[in-house]
C-alpha positions in Angstrom: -41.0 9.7 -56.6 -43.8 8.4 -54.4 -45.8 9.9 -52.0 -44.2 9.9 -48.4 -45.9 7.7 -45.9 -47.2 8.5 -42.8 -44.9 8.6 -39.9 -46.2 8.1 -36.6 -44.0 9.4 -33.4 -44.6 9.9 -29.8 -42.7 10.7 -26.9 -44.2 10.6 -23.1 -44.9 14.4 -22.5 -46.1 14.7 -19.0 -43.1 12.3 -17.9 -40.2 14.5 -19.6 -41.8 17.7 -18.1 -42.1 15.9 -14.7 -38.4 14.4 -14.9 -37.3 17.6 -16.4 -38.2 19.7 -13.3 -37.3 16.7 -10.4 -33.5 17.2 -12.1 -33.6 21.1 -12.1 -34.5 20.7 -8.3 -32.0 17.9 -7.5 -29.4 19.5 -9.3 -29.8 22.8 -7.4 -30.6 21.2 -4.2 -26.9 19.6 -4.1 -25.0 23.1 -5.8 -26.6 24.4 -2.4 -25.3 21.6 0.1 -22.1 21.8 -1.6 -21.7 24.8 -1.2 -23.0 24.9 2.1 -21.0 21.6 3.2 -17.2 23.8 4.0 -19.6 26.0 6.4 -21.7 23.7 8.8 -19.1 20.8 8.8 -20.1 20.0 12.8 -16.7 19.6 13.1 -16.1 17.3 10.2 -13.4 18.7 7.8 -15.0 19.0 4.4 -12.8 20.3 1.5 -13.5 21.1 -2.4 -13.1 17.7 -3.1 -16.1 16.7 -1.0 -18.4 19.6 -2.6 -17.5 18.8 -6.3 -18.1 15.1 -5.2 -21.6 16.5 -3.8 -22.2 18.6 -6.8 -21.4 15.0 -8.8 -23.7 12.7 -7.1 -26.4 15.4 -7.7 -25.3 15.8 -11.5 -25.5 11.8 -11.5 -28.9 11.4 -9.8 -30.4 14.3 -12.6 -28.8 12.0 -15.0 -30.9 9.5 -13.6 -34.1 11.3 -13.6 -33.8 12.1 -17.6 -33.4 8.4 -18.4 -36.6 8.1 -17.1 -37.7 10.7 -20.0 -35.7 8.9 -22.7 -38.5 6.5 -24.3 -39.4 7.4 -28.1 -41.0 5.7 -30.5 -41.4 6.0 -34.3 -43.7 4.0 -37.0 -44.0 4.1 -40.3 -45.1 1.2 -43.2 -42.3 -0.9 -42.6 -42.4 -1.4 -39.4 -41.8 0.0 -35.6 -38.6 1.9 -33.7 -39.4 1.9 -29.9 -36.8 2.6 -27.8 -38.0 2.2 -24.1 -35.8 3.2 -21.0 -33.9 0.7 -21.4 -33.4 -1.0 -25.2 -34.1 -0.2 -28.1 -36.1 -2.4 -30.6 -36.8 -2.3 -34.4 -40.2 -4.1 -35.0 -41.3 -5.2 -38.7 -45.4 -5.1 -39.4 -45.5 -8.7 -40.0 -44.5 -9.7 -36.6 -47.1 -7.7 -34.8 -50.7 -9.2 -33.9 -52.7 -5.5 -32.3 -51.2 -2.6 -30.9 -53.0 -2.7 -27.2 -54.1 -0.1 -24.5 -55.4 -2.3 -21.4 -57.3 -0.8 -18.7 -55.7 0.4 -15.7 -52.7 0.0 -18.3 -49.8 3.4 -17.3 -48.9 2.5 -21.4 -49.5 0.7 -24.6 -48.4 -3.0 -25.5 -47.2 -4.5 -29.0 -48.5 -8.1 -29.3 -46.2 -9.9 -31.3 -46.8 -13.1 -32.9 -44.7 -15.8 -30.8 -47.1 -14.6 -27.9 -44.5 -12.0 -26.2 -45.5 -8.2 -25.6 -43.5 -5.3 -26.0 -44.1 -2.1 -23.8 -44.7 1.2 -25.8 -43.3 3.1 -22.8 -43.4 6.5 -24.8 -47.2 6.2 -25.5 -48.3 6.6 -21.6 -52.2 6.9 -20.4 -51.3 10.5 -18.6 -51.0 11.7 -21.7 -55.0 11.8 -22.8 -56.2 12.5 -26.0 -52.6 12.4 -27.6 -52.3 9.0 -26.6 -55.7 7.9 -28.1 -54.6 9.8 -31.7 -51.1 7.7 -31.3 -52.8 4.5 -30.6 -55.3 4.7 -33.2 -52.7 5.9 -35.9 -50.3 2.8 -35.1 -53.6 0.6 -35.2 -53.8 2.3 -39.0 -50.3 1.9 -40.0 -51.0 -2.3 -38.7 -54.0 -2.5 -40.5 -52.8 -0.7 -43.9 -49.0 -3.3 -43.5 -51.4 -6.2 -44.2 -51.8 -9.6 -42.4 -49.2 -10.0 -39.7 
């Protein structure tokens, strides 16, 4: 057998601890209206069904908040797998001109070759130095597929 080729992966870190924690908060935030709702009603007659509807919409917008946290991407000789919030792409070598990191830029780009860009939404700027090592291995993994 061969030797196994590198494999470069990356997931945004800072923005799945940050969503992470907003949907712990928002999740608890509406357990405690709902269960609160029955006792100040203001004169408004509130039921179970209205605090299990509560406790929903705040299960729903949590659910929202971790789709935010769901970009991924994974590289290896063949080609790309980036899934961004929403799509999910497969990317061969050849069609890619430069992996790209603009200034100001909140993540990286693909160029591909019929002039279009593809957001790497999983390799964000907040992320520092592990962003840099991500970049520069992708950059390695285009150079060593050949000419594109």
């Amino acid at each position: 057998m061969g030797e196994v080729g590198i494999v470069v992966s990356a997931r945004p870190v800072r923005l799945r601890a940050v969503c992470g924690v907003l949907a712990g908060v928002v999740l608890v935030v509406f357990a405690v209206i709902a269960v609160l709702l029955r006792r100040y009603n203001n004169g408004a007659a509130f039921g179970p069904a209205d605090q299990v509807s509560m406790f929903g919409i705040g299960v729903a917008v949590a659910a929202g908040l971790l789709v935010l946290a769901r970009p991924s991407l994974s590289a290896d000789e063949s080609g790309l797998r980036v899934r961004n919030i929403i799509g999910r792409h497969e990317v061969p070598w050849q069609v890619v001109r430069g992996v790209s990191f603009r200034d100001g830029a909140p993540w990286a780009t693909l160029e591909l070759a019929d002039d279009e860009q593809l957001p790497l939404m999983a390799v964000q700027a907040v992320d520092g130095d592990r962003t840099v090592a991500v970049v520069e291995a992708l950059r390695a993994l285009h150079r060593g597929a050949g000419p594109g």
